[in-house]
Each structure stands twice: as C-alpha cells, then as structure tokens.
C-alpha positions as CSV (number, residue, x, y, z in Angstrom):
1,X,-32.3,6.0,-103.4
2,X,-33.5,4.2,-100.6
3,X,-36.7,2.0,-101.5
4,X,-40.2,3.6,-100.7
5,X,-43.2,2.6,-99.2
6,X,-46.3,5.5,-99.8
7,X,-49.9,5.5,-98.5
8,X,-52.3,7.9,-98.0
9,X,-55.2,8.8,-96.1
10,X,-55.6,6.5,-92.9
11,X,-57.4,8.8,-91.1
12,X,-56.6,7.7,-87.4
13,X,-59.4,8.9,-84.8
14,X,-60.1,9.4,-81.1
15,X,-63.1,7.1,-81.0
16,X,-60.3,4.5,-82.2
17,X,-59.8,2.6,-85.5
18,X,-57.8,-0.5,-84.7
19,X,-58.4,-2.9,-87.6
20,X,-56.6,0.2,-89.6
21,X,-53.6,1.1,-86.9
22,X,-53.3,-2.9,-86.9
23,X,-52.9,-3.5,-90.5
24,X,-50.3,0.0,-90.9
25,X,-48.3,-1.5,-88.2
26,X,-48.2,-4.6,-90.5
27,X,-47.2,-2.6,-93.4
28,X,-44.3,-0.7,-91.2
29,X,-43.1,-3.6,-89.4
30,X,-43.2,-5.6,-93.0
31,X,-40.6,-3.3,-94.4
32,X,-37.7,-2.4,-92.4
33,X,-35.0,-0.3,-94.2
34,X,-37.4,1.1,-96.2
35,X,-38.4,5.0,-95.8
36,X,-42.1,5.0,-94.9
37,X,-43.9,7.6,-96.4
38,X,-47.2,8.4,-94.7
39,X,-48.6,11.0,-97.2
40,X,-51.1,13.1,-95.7
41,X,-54.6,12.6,-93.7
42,X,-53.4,10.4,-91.8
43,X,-55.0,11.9,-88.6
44,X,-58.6,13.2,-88.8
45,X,-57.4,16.6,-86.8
46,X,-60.5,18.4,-89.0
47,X,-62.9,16.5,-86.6
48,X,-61.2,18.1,-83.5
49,X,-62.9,20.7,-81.7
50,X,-61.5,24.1,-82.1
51,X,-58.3,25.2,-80.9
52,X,-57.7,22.1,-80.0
53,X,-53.7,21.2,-79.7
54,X,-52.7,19.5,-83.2
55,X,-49.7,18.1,-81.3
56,X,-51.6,16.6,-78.2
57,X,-54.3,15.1,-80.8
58,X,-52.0,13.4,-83.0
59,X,-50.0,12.2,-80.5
60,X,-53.3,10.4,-78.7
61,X,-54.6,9.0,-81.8
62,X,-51.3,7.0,-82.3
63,X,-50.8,6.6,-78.0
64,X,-54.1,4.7,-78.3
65,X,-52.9,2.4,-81.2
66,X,-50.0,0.1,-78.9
67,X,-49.0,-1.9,-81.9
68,X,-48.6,0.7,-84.0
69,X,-46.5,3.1,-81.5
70,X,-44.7,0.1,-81.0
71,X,-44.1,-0.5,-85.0
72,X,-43.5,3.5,-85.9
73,X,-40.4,3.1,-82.5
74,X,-39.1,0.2,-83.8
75,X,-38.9,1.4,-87.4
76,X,-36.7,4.6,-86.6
77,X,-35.4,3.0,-84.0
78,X,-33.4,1.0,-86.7
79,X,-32.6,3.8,-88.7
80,X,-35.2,3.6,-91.1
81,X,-37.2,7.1,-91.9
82,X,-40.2,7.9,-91.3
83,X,-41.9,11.4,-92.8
84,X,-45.5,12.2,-92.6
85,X,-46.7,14.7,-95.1
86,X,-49.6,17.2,-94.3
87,X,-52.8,16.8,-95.6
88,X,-56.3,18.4,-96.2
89,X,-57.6,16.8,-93.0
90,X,-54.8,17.5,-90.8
91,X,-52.5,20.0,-92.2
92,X,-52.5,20.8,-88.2
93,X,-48.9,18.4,-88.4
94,X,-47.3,21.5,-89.8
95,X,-46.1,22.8,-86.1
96,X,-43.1,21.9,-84.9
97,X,-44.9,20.6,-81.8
98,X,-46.3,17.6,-83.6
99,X,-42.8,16.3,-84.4
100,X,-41.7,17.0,-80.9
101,X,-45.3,15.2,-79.5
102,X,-44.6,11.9,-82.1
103,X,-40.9,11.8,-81.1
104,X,-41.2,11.8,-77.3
105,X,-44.5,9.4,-77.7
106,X,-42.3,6.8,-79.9
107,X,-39.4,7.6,-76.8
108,X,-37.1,8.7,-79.3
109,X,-34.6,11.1,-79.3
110,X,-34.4,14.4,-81.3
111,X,-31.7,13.7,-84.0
112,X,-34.2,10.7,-85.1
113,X,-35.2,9.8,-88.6
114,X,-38.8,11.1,-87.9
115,X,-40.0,14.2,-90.1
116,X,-43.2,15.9,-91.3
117,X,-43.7,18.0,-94.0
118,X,-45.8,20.5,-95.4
119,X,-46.4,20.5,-98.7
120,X,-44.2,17.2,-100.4
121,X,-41.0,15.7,-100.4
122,X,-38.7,14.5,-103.6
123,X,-36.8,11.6,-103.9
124,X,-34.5,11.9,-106.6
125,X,-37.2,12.3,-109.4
126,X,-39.9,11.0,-107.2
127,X,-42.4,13.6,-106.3
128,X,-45.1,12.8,-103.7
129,X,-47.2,15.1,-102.1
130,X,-51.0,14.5,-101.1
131,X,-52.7,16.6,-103.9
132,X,-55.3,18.4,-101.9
133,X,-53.4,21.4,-103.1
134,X,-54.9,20.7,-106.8
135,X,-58.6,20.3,-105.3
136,X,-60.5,23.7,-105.3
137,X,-62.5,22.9,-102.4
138,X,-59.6,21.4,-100.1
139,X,-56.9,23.6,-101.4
140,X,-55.6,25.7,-98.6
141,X,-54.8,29.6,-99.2
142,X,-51.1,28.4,-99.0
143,X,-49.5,24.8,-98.9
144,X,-46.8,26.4,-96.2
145,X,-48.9,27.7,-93.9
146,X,-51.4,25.4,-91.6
147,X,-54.8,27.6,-92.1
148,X,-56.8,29.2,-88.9
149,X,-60.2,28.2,-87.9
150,X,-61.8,30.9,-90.3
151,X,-59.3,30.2,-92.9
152,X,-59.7,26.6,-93.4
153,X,-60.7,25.4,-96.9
154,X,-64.6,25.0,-97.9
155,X,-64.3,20.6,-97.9
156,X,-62.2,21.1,-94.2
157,X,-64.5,23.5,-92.8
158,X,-67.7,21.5,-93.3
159,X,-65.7,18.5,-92.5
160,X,-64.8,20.4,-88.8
161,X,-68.4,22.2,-88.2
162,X,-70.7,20.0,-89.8
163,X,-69.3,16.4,-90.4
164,X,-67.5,15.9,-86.8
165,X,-69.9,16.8,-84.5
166,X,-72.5,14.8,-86.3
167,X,-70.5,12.0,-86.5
168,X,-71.2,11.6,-90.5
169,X,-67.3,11.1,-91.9
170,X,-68.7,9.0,-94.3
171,X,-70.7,11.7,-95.7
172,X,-67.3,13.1,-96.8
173,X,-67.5,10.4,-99.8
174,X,-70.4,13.2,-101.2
175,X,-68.4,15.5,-102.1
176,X,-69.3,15.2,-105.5
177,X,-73.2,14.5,-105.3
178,X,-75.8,17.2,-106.6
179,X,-77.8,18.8,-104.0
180,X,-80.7,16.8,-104.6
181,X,-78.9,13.2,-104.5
182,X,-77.1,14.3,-101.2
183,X,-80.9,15.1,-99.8
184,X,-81.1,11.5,-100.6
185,X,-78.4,10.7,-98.4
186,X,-79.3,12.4,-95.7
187,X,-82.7,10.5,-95.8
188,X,-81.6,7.0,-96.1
189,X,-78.6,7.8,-93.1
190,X,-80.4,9.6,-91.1
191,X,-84.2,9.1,-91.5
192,X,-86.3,11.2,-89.9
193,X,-83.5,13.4,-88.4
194,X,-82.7,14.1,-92.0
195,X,-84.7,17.6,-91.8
196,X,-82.7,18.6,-88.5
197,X,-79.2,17.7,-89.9
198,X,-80.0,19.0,-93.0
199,X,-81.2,22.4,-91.5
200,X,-78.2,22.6,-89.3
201,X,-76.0,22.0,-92.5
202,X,-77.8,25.4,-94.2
203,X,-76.7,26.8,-91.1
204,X,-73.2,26.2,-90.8
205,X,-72.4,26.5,-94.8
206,X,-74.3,30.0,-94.8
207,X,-71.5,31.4,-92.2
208,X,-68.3,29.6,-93.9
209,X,-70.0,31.1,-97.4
210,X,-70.4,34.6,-95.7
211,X,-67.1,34.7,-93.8
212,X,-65.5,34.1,-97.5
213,X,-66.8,37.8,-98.2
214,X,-64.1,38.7,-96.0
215,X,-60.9,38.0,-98.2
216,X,-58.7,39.8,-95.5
217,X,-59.0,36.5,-92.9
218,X,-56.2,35.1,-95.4
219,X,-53.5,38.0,-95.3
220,X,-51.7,36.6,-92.1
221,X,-51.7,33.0,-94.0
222,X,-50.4,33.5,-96.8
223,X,-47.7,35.6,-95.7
224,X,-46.5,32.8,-93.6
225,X,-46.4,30.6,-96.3
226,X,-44.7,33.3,-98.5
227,X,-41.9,33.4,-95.6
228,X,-41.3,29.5,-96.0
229,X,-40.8,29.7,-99.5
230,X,-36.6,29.7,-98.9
231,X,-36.8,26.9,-96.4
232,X,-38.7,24.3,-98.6
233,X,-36.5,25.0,-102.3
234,X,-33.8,24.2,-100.0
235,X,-35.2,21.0,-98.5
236,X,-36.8,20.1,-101.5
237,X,-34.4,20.9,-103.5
238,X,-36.9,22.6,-106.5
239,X,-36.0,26.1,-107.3
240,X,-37.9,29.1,-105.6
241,X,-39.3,29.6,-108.9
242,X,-40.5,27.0,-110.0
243,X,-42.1,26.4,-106.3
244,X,-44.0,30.1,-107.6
245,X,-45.0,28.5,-110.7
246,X,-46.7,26.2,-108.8
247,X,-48.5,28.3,-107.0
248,X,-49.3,30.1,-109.5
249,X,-50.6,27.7,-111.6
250,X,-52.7,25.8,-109.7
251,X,-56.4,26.3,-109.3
252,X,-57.6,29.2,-107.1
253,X,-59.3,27.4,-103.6
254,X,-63.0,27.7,-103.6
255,X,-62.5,29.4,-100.3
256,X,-60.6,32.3,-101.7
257,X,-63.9,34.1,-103.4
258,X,-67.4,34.7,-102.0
259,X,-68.3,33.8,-105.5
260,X,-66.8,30.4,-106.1
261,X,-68.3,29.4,-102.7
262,X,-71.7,30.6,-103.2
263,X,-71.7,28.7,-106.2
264,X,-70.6,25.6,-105.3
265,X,-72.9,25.0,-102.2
266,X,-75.6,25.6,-104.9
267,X,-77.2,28.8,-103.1
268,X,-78.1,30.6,-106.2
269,X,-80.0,27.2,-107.3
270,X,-82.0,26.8,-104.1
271,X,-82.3,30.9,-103.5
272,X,-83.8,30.6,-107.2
273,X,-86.2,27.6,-106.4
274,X,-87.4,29.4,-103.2
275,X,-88.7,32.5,-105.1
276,X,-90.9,30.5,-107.2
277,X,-92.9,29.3,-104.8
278,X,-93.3,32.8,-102.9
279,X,-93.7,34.8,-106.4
280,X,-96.4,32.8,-107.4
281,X,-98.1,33.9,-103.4
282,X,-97.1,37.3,-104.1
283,X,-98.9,37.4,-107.4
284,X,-102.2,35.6,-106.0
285,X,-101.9,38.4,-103.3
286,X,-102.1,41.0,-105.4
287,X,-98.6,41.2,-106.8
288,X,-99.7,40.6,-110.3
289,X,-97.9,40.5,-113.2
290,X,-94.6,41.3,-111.0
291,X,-95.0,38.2,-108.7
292,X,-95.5,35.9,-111.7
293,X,-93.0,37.5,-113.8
294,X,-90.1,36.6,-110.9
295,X,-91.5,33.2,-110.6
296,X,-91.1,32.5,-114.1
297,X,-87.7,34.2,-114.3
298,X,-86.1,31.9,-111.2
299,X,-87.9,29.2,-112.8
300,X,-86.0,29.8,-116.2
301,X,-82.7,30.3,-114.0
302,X,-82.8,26.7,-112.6
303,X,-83.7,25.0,-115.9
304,X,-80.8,26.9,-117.7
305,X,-78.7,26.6,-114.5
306,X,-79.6,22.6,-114.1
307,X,-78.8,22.0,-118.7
308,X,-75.5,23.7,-117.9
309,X,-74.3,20.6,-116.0
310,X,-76.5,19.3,-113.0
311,X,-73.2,18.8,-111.1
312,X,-70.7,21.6,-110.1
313,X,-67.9,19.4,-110.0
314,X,-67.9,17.0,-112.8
315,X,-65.0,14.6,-112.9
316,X,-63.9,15.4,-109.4
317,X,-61.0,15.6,-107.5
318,X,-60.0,12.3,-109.5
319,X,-60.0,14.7,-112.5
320,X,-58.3,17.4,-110.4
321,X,-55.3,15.4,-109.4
322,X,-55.0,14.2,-112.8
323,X,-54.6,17.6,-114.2
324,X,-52.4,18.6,-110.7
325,X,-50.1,15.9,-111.4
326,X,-49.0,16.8,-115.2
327,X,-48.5,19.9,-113.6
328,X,-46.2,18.8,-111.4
329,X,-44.3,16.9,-114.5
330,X,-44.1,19.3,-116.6
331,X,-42.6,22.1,-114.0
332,X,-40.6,20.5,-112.2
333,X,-39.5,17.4,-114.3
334,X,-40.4,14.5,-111.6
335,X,-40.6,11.5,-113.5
336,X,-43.4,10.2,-111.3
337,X,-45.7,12.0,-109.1
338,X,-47.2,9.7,-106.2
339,X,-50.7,11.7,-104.6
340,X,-53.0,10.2,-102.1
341,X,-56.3,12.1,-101.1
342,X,-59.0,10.8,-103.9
343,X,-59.7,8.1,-101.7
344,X,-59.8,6.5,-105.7
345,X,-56.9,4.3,-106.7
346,X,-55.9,6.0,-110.2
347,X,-53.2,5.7,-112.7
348,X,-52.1,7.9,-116.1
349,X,-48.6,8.5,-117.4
350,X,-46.3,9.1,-114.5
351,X,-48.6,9.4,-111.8
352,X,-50.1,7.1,-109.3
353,X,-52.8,7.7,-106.4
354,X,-52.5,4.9,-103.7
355,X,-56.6,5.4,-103.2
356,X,-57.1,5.5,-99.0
357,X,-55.7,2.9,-97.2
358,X,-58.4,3.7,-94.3
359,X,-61.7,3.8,-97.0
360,X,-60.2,1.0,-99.7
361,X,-62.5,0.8,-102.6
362,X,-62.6,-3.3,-102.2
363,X,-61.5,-5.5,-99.7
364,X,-58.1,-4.9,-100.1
365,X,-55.6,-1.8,-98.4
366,X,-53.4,-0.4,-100.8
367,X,-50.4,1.1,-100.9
368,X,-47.0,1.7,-103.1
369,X,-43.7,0.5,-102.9
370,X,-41.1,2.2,-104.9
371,X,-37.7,1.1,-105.4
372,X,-33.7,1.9,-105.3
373,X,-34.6,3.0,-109.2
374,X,-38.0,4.9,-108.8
375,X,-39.9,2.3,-110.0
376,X,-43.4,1.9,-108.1
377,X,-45.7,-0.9,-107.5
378,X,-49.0,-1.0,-106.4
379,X,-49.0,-3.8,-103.0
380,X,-52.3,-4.8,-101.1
381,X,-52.5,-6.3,-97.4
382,X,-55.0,-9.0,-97.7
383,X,-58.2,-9.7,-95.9
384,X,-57.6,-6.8,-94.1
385,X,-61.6,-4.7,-94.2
C-alpha cells in the first residue's frame, strides 16, 4: 500500500483563508509520493448561494490560494494521488464537473492521479470516509447522491440559510448546545442584534422543519444513489450487500421525518413554554378553569420534557462516529476506520478522527499519516493557528 496522509475538514472559503491553504500546502508539498487524502469539508460549498455551480466555487476557493494550486500541481504532477472525499459541507464535489474544474485549474491533464469520491475509499483494510453519514442531523438521504436545495440535511440547511448569510460559521461549533445556552450565544456574538438574528433563525428553521412534511422531495435522491450502488462495490471493492447493510444500519437523518426535526429544533419545548404565558391571559379573561388548566399542562410538559435530558443530542456526533465506526468494523472487516467531521480529535479501538485541520482544538493542525502496513500516526504542523 502506498503510505497515507488523511485530514479532514479545512473548510476553504471565498472571503479567503490563507494561514490554512498555507499550512495544507505545507503538509502536501512535505510528502511527496504519498497519496493525499483530503477527507471531506474541505470547501465550505454549504455557504454558497443557491444554485450556485459546485465546480466553479471549488475551483475559485483553491484559484485564490497560489501556493496551494501550486502544491496540489506539483503533487500529481509527480505521480502522487490525490482524492478528495465528499463531505457534509460540500458534498456538491460529487459532479463530475468538479474533477474536470480542479484538473484544468491545477493544468493537468485528464488521465491524472486526481479523484473525488462520494461516500469513502479503502485502502487495503483501511477505511476512510468523513462520517457525516453516521450524524442524524448531517446525514444525507443517500451517501451517493449530492442532495438538492430542499433536500439538504437539517445541520447543512441551516448552515446554507442561516449560518452563511450571517456570516456566523462559528456558530456551527453549537450544534450540540440547549436552546437556552445557544440564546446565550447569540447574545454575547451578537449583542443587541441578537433578537433580529435570533428571529430570523425561527424563521428559516420553521420552513426546513415544514418542508420535512413533504417526504416525497427525497424520491429523485435516493434513487440516484440507489443507481450508484454497482459503480462504488466495484471501486470500493465492498460487496453490494454489505454497502446495503450499511445503509441500512445506520441512523435515519433527522431530515427524513417531520418528527425527528420538530423535535430536535426543540419546537414542542418552546410551542409548550409559549402557551403558558397566553393560558394564564386566557384564564384572567374569562377562560377559567380551561385557560389555567392548559397552562399548567404545558407547564408540566416542559418540566418532564427538560428531566428527560435537557439536551437532545447528548454525546454528540463524537458519540455518533464512535458508534458509526464499529459499524463500519464489524461489516465490512476494515481493520481501521479513519473519519474526519467531529471537528474533535478522538480515538477507540480501530478508529481515529483527525479533529479539523481548519478549527484545531489547540494550537496545533492535525492530521494522519498511515503507512505501507496500515499503521497510522497522528502528525501536527507546528505554530501554525
């Protein structure tokens, strides 16, 4: 096997990021004859406008970045591979444009060592793959099949709606926050635009919750993906079946079910906690018994609702990709699964997330280098936040 090197979530922009496109052109141009895995996210396409080419934009984000266009080219120029895998945030690179947009930008020719992927890539027992797949609120409808505008999972919707225009990526890190503590948030980023932004977020997450009434919008994606099936056992070299199994298996996407999605933006929560207020009015206005009695009742709801566990989400997509990446062992008998999209470095038995190499935890960018035998190493680039 040729050695590996494997990072994860850059997330390369418009308005430009070039202590990040500096430091992964140090990483490429640090390891020639290596295959450079760049394993999803690594364009923020969910913060393009919509219908936006996926090509043009990725293509721009890494034309802006000169010593990094010059480091991809020089990389495959020497016969070294490179293969970006799709991610939550820009599972856009799916289309055969982008490869044909990244190959003539790096001025290299179509039989090049450049390919993206859709869903993961196996070297020998090596599996890596992003892991928003094994995230309910990132997953898409189907790992083979880039999702529409009204298709798009809950985390990428709000990310393309909500997060982008506002300029608030970094709001993406509160994912896992209670509705109260991300109220907070709002305050102490946005002071007193806090009741605006937060207004407009009510907004936008009431239409993705309703359009998820309409389970129909999925149809045409998923039979896409179904179609693709063949194509990626055969360059993947994992069985049809057990690809199913996979599928199967994994947890349902939030956006799948009117249900799941009410739930998680906490609607029935603040729906409840709005009717106490007004039953208590409607039983000082004459409402009685029946006005006090549904302000007790939505009372009771968020007290029991609130003891059942204040967050929706406990343990996170840390805990998802965990539980994603046995999965992945057990089925398909990689001896190590390699996922990125946490943004949280992590380790159990035969797994290991890189963290984000754009967001690192500390001071330090991380990344993974696996060798000839499949044996990975965690690496940092110094001094480089």
């Amino acid at each position: 096997m040729r050695p590996l090197v494997v990072l994860s979530d850059v997330h390369l922009g418009h308005e430009g990021r070039g202590s990040v496109a500096l430091d992964l052109a140090r990483v490429v141009a640090s390891h020639p004859g290596h295959e450079i895995v760049l394993n999803g996210d690594i364009f923020n396409l969910s913060c393009d406008e919509r219908g936006r080419d996926p090509a043009e934009s990725a293509a721009a984000m890494v034309g802006r970045e000169p010593q990094l266009r010059a480091a991809l080219r020089d990389h495959v120029a020497s016969g070294s591979p490179l293969t970006f895998l799709a991610g939550n945030h820009d599972a856009g690179v799916q289309f055969p444009e982008v490869q044909g947009a990244l190959l003539g930008l790096l001025e290299l020719g179509a039989g090049a060592a450049l390919r993206v992927e859709p869903w993961f890539v196996r070297r020998d027992g090596v599996h890596i793959e992003h892991g928003h797949m094994y995230d309910p609120d990132n997953a898409p409808a189907h790992p083979l099949a880039p999702p529409g505008f009204r298709s798009e999972p809950l985390g990428v919707a709000l990310k393309r709606r909500f997060l982008g225009p506002h300029d608030k990526f970094v709001s993406v890190h509160q994912h896992e926050a209670t509705p109260v503590e991300n109220i907070k948030f709002a305050f102490q980023e946005c002071g007193l635009r806090a009741p605006a932004i937060l207004l407009r977020f009510c907004a936008v997450s009431a239409a993705i919750c309703a359009e998820t009434a309409v389970r129909s919008r999925l149809a045409a994606e998923e039979r896409r993906g179904e179609a693709e099936l063949a194509g990626c056992s055969a360059s993947t070299g994992v069985s049809e079946a057990t690809l199913r199994e996979l599928l199967d298996a994994g947890p349902a996407p939030t956006h799948t079910s009117f249900r799941r999605t009410f739930l998680r933006l906490y609607y029935d929560r603040m729906l409840a906690t709005l009717v106490v207020p007004a039953g208590l009015l409607a039983a000082l206005a004459g409402a009685g018994a029946g006005g006090a009695a549904l302000s007790l009742g939505s009372l009771a709801y968020v007290i029991a609702s609130v003891r059942r566990g204040a967050n929706r989400n406990p343990g996170g997509m840390p805990g998802h990709l965990r539980r994603g990446a046995a999965l992945v062992r057990q089925l398909t008998g990689a001896s190590l699964v390699l996922f990125g999209h946490t943004h949280r470095e992590d380790q159990a038995e035969g797994y290991l997330n890189s963290g984000s190499f754009g967001y690192p935890q500390g001071t330090e960018r991380s990344f993974l280098r696996v060798d000839e035998r499949g044996r990975a190493e965690r690496r940092v680039l110094p001094g480089a936040v």
